[in-house]
C-alpha positions in Angstrom: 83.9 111.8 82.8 81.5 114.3 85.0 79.3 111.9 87.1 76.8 112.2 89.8 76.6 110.7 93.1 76.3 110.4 96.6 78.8 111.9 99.8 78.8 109.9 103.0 79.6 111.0 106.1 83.0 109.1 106.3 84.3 111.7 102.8 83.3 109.2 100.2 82.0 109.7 97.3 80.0 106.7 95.3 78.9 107.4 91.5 75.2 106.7 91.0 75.3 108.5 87.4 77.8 109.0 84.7 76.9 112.1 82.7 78.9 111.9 79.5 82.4 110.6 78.3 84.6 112.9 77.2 87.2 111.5 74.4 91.1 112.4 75.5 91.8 111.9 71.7 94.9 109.7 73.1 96.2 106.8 70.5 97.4 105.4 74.0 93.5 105.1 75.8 91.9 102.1 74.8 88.8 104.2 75.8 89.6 107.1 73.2 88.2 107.2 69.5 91.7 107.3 68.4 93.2 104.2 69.9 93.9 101.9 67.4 91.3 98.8 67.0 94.5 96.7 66.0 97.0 97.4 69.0 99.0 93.7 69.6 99.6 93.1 72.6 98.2 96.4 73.9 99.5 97.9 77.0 98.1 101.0 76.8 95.9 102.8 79.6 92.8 101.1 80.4 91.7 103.0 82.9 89.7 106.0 83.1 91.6 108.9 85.5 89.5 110.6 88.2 86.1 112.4 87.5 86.1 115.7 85.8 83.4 117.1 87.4 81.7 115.4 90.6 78.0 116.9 91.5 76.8 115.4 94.8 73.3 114.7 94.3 72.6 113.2 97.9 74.6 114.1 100.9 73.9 111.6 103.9 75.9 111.1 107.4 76.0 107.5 107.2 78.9 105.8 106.7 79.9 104.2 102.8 79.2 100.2 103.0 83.3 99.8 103.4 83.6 102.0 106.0 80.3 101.2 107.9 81.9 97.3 108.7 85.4 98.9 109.7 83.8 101.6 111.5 80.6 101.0 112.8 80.3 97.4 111.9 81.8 93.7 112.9 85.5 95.4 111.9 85.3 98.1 114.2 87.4 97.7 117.1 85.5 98.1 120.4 87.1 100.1 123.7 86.6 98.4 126.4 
């Protein structure tokens, strides 16, 4: 799945665009074109793996809104 998106300045990266999906052709992806629409009582993957290609379309030095509370925020801790 190639997606675009944002890099803060604590390493994350946060998609604002998903490009395309790209099939696996699995019969075990409940995502895939392949995986079977009458699976009982599926347990197969239902979740996508990490991006195949990440552009950065905005790169900003503030902090992602997770990291800004433990960092910056009412989480942080404060030397005193």
């Amino acid at each position: 799945l190639p997606s675009e998106g944002t890099k803060y300045g604590c390493g994350h990266y946060q998609v604002t665009r998903k490009v395309r999906k790209i099939d696996c052709n699995s019969p075990y992806c409940t995502h895939s074109i392949r995986h079977s629409p009458n699976c009982l009582d599926c347990h197969c993957e239902r979740y996508l793996g990490p991006d195949l290609k990440e552009t950065i379309t905005l790169t900003t030095t503030n902090y992602c809104a997770s990291c800004q509370y433990w960092f910056k925020g009412p989480g942080a801790q404060h030397i005193r």
